[in-house]
KOLGU-4560 file (N, C-alpha, C; in nm, 3 decimals, padded with zeros to 5 digits):
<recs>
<n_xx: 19.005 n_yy: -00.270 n_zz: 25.186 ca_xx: 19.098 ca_yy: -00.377 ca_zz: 25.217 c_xx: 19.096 c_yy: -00.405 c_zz: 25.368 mol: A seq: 1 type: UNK>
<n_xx: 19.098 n_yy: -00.292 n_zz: 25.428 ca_xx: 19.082 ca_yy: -00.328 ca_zz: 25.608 c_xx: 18.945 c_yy: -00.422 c_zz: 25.672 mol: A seq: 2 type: UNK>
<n_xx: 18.863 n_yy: -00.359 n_zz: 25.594 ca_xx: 18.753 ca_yy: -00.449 ca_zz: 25.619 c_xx: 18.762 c_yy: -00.594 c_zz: 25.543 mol: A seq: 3 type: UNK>
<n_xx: 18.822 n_yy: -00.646 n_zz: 25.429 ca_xx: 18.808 ca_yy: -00.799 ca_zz: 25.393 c_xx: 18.898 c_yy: -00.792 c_zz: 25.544 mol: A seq: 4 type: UNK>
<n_xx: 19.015 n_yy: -00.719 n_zz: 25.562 ca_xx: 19.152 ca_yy: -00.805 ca_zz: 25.612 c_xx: 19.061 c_yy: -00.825 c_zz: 25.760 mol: A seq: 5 type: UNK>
<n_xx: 18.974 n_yy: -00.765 n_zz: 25.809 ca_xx: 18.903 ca_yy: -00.762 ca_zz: 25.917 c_xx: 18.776 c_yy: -00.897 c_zz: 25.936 mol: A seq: 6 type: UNK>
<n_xx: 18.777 n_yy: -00.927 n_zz: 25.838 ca_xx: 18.673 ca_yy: -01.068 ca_zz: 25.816 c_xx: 18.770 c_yy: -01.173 c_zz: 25.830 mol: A seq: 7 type: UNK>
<n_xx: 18.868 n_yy: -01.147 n_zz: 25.718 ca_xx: 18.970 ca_yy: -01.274 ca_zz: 25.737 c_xx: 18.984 c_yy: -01.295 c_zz: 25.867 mol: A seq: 8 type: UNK>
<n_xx: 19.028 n_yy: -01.185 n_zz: 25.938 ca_xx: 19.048 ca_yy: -01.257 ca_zz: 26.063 c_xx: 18.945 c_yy: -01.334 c_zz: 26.147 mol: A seq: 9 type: UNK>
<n_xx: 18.809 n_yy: -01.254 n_zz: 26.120 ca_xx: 18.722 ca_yy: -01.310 ca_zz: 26.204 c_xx: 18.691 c_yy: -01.472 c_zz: 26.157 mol: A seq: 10 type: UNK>
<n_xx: 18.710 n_yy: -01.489 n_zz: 26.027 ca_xx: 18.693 ca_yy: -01.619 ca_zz: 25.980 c_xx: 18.754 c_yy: -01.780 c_zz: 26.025 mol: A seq: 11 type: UNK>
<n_xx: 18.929 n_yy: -01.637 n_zz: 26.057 ca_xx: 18.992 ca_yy: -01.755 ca_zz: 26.120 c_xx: 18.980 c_yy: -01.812 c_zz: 26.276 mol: A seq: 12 type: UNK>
<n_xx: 18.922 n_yy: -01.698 n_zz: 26.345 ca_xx: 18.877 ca_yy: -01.720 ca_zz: 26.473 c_xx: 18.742 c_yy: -01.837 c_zz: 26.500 mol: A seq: 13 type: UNK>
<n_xx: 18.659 n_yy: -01.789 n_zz: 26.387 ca_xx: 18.542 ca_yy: -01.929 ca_zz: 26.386 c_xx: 18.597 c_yy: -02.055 c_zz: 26.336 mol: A seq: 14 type: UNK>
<n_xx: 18.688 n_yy: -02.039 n_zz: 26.266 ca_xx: 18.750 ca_yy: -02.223 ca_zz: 26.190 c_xx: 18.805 c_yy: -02.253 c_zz: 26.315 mol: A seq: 15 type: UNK>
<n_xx: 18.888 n_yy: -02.175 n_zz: 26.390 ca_xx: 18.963 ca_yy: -02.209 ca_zz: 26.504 c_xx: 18.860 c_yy: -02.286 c_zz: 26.603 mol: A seq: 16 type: UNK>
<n_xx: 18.732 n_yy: -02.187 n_zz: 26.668 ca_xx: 18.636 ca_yy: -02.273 ca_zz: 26.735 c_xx: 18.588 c_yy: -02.419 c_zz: 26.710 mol: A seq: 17 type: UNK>
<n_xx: 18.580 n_yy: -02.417 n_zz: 26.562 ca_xx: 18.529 ca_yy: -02.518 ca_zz: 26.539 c_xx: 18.667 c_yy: -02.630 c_zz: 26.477 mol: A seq: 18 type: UNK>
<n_xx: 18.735 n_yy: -02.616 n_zz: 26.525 ca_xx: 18.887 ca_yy: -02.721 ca_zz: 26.483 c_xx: 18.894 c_yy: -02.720 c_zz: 26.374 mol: A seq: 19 type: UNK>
<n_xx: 18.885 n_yy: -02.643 n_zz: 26.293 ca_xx: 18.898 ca_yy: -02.683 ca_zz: 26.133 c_xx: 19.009 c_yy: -02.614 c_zz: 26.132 mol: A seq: 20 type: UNK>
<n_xx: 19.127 n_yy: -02.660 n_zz: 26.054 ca_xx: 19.239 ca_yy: -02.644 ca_zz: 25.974 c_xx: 19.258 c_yy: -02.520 c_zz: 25.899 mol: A seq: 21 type: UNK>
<n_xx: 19.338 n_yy: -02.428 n_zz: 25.920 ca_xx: 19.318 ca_yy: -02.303 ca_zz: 25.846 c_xx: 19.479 c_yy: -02.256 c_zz: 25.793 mol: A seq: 22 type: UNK>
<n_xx: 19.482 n_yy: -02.286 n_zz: 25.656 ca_xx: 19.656 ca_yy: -02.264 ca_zz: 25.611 c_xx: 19.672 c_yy: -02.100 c_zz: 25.584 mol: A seq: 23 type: UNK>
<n_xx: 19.782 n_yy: -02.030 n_zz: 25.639 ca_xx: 19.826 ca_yy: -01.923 ca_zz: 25.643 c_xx: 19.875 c_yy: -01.897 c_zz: 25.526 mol: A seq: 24 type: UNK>
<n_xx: 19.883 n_yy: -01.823 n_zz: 25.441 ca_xx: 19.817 ca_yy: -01.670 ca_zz: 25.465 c_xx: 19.700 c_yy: -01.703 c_zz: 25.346 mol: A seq: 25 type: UNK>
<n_xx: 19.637 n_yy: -01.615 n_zz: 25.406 ca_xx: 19.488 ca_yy: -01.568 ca_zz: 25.297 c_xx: 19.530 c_yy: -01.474 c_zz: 25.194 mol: A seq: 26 type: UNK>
<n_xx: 19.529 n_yy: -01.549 n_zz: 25.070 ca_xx: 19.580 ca_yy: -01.435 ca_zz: 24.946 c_xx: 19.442 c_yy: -01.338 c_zz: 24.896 mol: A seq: 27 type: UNK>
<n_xx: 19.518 n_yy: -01.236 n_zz: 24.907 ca_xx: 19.342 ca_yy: -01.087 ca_zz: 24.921 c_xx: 19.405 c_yy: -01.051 c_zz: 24.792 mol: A seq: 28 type: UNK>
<n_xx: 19.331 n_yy: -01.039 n_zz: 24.677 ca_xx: 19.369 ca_yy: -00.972 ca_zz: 24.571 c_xx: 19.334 c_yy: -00.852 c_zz: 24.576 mol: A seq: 29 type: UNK>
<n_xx: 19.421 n_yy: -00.730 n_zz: 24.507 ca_xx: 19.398 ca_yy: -00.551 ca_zz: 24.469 c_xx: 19.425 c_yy: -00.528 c_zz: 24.387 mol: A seq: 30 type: UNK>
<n_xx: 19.378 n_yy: -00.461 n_zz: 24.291 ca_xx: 19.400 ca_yy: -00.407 ca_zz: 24.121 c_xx: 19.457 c_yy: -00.295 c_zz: 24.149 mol: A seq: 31 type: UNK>
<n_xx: 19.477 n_yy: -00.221 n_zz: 24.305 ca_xx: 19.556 ca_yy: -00.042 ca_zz: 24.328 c_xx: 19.718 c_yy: -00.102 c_zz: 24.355 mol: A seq: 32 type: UNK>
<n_xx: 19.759 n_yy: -00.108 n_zz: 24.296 ca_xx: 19.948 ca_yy: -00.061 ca_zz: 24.312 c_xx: 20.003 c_yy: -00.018 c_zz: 24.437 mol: A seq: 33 type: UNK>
<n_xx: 19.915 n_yy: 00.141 n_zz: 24.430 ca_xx: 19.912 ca_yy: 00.219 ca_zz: 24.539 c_xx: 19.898 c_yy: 00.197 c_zz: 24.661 mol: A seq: 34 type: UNK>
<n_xx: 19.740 n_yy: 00.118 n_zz: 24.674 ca_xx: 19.747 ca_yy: 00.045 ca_zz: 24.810 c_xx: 19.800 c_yy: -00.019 c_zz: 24.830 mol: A seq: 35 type: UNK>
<n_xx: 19.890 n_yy: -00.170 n_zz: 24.758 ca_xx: 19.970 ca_yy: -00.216 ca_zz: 24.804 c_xx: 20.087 c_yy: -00.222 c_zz: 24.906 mol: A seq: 36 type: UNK>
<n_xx: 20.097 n_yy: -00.100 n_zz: 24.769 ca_xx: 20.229 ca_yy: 00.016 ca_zz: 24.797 c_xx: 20.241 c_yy: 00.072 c_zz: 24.992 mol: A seq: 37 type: UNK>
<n_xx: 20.108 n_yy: 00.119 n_zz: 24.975 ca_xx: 20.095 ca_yy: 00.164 ca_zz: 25.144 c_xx: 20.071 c_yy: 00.089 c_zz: 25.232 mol: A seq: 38 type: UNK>
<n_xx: 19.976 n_yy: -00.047 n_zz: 25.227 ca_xx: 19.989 ca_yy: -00.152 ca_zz: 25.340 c_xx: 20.089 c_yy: -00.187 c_zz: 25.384 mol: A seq: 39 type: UNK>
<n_xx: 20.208 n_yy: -00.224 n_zz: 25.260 ca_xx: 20.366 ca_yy: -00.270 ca_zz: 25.282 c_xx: 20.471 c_yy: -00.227 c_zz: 25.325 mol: A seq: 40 type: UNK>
<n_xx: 20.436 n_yy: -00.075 n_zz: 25.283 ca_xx: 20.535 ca_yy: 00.049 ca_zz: 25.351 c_xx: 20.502 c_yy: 00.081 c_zz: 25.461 mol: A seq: 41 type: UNK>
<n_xx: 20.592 n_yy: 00.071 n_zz: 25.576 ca_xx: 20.621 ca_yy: 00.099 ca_zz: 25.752 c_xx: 20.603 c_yy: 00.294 c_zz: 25.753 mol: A seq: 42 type: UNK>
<n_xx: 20.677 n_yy: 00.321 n_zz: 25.638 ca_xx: 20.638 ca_yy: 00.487 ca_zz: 25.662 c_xx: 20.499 c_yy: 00.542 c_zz: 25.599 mol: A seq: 43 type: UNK>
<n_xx: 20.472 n_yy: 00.650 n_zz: 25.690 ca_xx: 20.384 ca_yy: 00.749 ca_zz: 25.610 c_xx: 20.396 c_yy: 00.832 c_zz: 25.597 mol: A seq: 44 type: UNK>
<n_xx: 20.321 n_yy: 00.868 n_zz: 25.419 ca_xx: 20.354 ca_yy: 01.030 ca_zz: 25.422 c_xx: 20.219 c_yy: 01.092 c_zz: 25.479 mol: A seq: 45 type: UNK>
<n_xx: 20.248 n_yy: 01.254 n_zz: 25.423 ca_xx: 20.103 ca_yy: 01.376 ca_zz: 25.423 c_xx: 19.995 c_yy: 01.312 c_zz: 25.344 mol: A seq: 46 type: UNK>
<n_xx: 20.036 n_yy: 01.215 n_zz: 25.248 ca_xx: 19.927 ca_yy: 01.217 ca_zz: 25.190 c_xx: 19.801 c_yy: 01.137 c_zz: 25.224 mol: A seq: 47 type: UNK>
<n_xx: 19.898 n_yy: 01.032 n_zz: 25.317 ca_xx: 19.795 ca_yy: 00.916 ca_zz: 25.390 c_xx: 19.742 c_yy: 00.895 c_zz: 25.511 mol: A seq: 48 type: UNK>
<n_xx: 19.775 n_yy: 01.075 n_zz: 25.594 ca_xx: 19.718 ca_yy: 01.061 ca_zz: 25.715 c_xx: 19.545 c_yy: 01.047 c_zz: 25.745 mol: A seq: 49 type: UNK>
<n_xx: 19.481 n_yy: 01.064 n_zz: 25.653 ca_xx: 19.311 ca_yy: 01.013 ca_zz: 25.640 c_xx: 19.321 c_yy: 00.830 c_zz: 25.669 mol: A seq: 50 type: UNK>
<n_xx: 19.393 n_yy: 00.731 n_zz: 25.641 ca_xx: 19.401 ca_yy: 00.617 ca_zz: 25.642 c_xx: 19.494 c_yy: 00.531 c_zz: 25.710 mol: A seq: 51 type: UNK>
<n_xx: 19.521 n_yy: 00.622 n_zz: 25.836 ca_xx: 19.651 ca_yy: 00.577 ca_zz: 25.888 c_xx: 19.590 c_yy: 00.411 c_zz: 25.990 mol: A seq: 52 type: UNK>
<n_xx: 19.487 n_yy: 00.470 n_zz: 26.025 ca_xx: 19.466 ca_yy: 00.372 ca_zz: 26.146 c_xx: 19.445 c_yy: 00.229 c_zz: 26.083 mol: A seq: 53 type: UNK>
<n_xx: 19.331 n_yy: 00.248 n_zz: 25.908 ca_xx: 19.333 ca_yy: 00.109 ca_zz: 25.858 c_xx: 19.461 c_yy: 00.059 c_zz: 25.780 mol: A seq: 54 type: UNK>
<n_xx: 19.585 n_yy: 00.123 n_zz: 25.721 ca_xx: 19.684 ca_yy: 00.113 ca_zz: 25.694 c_xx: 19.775 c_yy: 00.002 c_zz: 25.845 mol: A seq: 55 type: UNK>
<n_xx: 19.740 n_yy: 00.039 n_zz: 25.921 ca_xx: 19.801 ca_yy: 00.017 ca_zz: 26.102 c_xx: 19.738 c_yy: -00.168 c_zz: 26.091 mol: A seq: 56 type: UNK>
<n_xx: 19.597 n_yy: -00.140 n_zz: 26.063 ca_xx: 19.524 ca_yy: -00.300 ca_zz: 26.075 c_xx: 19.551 c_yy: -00.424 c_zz: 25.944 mol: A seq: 57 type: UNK>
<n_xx: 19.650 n_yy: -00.350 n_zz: 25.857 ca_xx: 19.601 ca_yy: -00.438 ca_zz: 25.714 c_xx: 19.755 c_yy: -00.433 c_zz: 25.775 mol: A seq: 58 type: UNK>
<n_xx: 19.862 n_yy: -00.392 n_zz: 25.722 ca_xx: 20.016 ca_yy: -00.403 ca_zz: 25.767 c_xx: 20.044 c_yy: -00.475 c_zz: 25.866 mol: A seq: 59 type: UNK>
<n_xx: 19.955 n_yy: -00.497 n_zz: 25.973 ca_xx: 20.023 ca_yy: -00.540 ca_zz: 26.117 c_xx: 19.931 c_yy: -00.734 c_zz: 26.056 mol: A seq: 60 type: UNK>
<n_xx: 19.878 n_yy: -00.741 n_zz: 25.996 ca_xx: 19.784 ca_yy: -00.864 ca_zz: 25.968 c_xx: 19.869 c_yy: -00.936 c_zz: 25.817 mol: A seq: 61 type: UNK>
<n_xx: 19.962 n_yy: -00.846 n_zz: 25.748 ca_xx: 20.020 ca_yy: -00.854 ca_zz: 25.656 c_xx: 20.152 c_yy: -00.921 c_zz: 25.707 mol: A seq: 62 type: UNK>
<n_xx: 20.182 n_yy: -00.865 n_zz: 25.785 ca_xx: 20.358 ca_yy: -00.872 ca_zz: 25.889 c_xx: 20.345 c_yy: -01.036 c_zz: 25.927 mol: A seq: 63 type: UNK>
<n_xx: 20.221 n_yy: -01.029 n_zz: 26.000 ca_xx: 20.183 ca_yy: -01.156 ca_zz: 26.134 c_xx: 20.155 c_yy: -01.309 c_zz: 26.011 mol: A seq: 64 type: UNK>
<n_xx: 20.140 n_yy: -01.303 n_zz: 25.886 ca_xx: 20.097 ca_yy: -01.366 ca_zz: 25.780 c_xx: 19.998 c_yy: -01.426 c_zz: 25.789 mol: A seq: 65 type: UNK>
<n_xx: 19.870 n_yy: -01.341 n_zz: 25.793 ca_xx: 19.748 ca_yy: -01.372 ca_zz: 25.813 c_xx: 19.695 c_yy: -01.356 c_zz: 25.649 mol: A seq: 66 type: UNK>
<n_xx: 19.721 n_yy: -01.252 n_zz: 25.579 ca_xx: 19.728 ca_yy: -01.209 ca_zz: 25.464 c_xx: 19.847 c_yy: -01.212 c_zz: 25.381 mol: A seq: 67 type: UNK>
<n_xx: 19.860 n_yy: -01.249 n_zz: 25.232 ca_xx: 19.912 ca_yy: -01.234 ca_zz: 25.153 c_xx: 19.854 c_yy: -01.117 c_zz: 25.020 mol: A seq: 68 type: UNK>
<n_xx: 19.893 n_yy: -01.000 n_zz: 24.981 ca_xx: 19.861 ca_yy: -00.899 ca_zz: 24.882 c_xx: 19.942 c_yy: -00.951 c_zz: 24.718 mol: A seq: 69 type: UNK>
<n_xx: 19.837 n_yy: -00.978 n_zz: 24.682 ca_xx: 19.853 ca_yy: -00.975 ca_zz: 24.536 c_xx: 19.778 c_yy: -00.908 c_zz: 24.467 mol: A seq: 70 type: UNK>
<n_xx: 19.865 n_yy: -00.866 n_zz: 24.343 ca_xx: 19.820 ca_yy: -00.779 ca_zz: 24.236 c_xx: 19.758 c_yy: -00.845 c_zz: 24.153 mol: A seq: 71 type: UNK>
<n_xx: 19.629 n_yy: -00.807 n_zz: 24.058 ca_xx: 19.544 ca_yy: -00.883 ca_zz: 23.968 c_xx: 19.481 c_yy: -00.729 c_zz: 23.900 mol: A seq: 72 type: UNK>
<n_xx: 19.483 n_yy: -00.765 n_zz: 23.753 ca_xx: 19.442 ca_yy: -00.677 ca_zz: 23.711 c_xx: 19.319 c_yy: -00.616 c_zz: 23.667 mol: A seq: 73 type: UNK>
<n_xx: 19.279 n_yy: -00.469 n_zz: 23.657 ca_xx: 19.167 ca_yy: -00.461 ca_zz: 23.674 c_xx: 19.071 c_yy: -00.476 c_zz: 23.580 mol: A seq: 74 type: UNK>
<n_xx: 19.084 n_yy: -00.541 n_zz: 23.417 ca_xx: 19.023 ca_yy: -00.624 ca_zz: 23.381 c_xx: 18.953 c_yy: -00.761 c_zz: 23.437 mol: A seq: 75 type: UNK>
<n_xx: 19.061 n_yy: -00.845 n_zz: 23.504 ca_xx: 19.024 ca_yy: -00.962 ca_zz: 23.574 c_xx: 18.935 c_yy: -00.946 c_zz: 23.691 mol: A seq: 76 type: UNK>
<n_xx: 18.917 n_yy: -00.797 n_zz: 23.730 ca_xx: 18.837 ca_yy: -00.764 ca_zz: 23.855 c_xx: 18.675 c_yy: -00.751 c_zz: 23.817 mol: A seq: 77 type: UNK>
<n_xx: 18.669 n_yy: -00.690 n_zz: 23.681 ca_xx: 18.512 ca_yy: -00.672 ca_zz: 23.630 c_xx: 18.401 c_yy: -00.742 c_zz: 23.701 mol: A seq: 78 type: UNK>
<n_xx: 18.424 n_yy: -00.896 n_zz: 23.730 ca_xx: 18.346 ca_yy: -00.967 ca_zz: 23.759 c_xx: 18.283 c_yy: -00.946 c_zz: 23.886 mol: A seq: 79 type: UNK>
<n_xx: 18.316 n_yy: -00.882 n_zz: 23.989 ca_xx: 18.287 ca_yy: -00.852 ca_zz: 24.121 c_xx: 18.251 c_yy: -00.685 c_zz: 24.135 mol: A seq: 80 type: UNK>
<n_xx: 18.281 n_yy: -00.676 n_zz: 23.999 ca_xx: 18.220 ca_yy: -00.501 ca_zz: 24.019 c_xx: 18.047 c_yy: -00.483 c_zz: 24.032 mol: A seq: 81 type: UNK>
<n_xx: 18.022 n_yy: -00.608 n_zz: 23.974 ca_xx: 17.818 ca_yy: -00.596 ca_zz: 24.024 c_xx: 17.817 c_yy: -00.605 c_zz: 24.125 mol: A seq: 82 type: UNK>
<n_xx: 17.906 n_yy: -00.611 n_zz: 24.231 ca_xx: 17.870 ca_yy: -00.638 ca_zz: 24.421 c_xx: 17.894 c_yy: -00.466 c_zz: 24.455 mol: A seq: 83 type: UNK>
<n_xx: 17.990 n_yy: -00.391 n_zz: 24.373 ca_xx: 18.105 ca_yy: -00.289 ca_zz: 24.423 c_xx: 18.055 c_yy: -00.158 c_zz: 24.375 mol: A seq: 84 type: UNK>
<n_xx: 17.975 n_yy: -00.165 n_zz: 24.259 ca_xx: 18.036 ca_yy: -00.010 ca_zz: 24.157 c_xx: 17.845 c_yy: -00.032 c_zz: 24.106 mol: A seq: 85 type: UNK>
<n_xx: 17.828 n_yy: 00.083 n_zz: 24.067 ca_xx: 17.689 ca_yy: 00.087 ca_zz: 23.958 c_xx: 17.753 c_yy: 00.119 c_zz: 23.832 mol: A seq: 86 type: UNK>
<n_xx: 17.686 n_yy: 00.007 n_zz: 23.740 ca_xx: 17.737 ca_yy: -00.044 ca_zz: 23.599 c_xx: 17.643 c_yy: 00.008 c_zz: 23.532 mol: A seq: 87 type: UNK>
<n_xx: 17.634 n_yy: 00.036 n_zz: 23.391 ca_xx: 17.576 ca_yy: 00.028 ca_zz: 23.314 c_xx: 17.489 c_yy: -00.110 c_zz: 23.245 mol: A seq: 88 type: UNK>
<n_xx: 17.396 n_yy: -00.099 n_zz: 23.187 ca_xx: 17.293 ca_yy: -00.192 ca_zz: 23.185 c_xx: 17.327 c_yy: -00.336 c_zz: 23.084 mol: A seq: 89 type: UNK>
<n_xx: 17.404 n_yy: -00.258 n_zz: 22.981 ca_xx: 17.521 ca_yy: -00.349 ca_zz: 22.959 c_xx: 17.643 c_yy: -00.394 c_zz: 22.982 mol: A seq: 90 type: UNK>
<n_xx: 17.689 n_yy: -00.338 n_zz: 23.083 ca_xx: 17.784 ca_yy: -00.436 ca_zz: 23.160 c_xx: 17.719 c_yy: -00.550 c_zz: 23.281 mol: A seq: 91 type: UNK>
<n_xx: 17.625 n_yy: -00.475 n_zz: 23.339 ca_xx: 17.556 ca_yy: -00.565 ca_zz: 23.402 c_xx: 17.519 c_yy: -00.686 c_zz: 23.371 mol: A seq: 92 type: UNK>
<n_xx: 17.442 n_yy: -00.666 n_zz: 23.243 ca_xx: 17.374 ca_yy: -00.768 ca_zz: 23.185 c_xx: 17.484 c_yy: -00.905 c_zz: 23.122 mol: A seq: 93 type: UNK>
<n_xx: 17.572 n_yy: -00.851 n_zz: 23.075 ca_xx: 17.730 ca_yy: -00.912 ca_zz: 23.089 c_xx: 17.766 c_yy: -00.978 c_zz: 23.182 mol: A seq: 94 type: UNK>
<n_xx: 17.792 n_yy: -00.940 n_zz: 23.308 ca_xx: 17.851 ca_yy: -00.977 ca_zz: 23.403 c_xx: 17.760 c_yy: -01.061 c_zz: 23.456 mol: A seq: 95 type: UNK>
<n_xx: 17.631 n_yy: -01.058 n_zz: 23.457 ca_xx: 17.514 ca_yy: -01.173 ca_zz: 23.495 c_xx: 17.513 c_yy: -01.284 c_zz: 23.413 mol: A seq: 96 type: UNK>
<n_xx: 17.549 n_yy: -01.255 n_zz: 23.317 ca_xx: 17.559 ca_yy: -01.396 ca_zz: 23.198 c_xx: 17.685 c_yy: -01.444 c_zz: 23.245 mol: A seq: 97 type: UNK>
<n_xx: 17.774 n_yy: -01.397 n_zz: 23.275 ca_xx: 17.912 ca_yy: -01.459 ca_zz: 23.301 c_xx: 17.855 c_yy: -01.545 c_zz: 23.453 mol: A seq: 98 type: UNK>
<n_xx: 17.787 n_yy: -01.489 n_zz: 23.557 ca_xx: 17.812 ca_yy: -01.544 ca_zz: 23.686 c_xx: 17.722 c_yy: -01.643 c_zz: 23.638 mol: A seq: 99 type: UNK>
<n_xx: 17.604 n_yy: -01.676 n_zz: 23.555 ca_xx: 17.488 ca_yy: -01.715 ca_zz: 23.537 c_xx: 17.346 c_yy: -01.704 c_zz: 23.619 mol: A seq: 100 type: UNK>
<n_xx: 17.358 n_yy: -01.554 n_zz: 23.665 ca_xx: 17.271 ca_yy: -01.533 ca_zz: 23.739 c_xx: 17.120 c_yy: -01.559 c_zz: 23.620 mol: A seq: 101 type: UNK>
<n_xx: 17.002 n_yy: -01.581 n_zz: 23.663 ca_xx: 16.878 ca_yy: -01.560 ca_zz: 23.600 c_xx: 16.805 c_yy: -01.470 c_zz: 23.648 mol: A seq: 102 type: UNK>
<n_xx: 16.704 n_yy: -01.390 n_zz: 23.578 ca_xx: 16.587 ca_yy: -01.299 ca_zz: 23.615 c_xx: 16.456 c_yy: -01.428 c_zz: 23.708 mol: A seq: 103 type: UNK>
<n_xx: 16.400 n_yy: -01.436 n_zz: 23.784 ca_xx: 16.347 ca_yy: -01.509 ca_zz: 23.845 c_xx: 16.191 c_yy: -01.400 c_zz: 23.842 mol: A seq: 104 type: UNK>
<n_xx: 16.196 n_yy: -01.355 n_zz: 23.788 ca_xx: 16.062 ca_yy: -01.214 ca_zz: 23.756 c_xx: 16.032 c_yy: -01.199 c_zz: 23.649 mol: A seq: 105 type: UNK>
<n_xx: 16.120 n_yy: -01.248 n_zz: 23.518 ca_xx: 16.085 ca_yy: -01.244 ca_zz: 23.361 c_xx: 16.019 c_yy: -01.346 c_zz: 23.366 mol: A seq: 106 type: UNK>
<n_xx: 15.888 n_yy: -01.297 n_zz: 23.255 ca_xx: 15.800 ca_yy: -01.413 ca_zz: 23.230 c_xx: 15.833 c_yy: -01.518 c_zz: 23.156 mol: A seq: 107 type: UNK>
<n_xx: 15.976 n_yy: -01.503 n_zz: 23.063 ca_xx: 16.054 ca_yy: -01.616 ca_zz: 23.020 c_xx: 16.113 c_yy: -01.685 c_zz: 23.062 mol: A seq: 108 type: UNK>
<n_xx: 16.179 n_yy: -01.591 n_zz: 23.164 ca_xx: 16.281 ca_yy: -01.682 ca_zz: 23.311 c_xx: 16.425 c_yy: -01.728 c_zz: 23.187 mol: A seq: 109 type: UNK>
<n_xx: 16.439 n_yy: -01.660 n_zz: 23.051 ca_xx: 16.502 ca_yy: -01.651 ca_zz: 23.007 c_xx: 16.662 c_yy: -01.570 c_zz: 23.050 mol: A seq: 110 type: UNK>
<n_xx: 16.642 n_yy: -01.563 n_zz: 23.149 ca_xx: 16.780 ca_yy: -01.457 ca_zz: 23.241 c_xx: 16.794 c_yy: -01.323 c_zz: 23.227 mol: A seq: 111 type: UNK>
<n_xx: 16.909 n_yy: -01.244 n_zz: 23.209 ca_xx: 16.925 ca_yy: -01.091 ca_zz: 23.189 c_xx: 16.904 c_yy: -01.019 c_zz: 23.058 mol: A seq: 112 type: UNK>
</recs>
C-alpha cells in the first residue's frame, strides 16, 4: 500500500507540471481489514513495529486527502492477482480470458 500511496503521489506531482486537473482523493482499494485498520489508527502496537515507517507514509497521505481506503473483497480482487501472486494454470488461464489477453506464440493465436 505505501508504495501505490507513493506513486499516487508522484502522479499527482506530474499532472501538476503539466496543468492537468487532479480531483482529491485517489480511492486505493484493500481486501486486508487489518491494514486498513492500521493506516487509520494514530496508535501502534508491538505488533506493527516492522511497518511503522510505511504505516507513517500511507496515514500522513490518508489525513492530507491524497488517498481514500476502501474495502473490496477478495473475490473481486482475483483479477489483478496475475500481476501479484503465482496462480495455478487454471486460474491463470481464467484470468487471461477475463482480461482478454492472447498467446501471441500459439500457432493458433487462439489465446490461453
Amino acid at each position: 500500500m505505501t508504495i501505490v500511496t507513493c506513486e499516487i503521489q508522484w502522479l499527482t506531482y506530474l499532472l501538476q507540471d503539466f496543468k492537468v486537473p487532479f480531483e482529491h482523493p485517489s480511492l486505493l482499494y484493500c481486501d486486508n481489514d487489518s491494514t486498513r485498520y492500521i493506516a487509520a489508527n494514530p496508535v501502534f502496537h508491538e505488533r506493527t513495529k516492522h511497518i511503522e515507517i510505511d504505516c507513517h507514509v500511507v496515514r500522513e497521505k490518508l489525513n492530507k486527502g491524497l488517498i481514500h481506503l476502501l474495502l473490496i473483497s477478495t473475490t473481486e480482487q482475483m483479477v489483478v492477482d496475475i500481476y501479484t501472486k503465482a496462480l495455478s494454470p487454471h486460474s491463470f488461464k481464467n484470468i487471461c480470458s477475463k482480461l482478454g489477453f492472447i498467446n501471441i506464440c500459439s500457432p493458433a493465436c487462439g489465446g490461453y
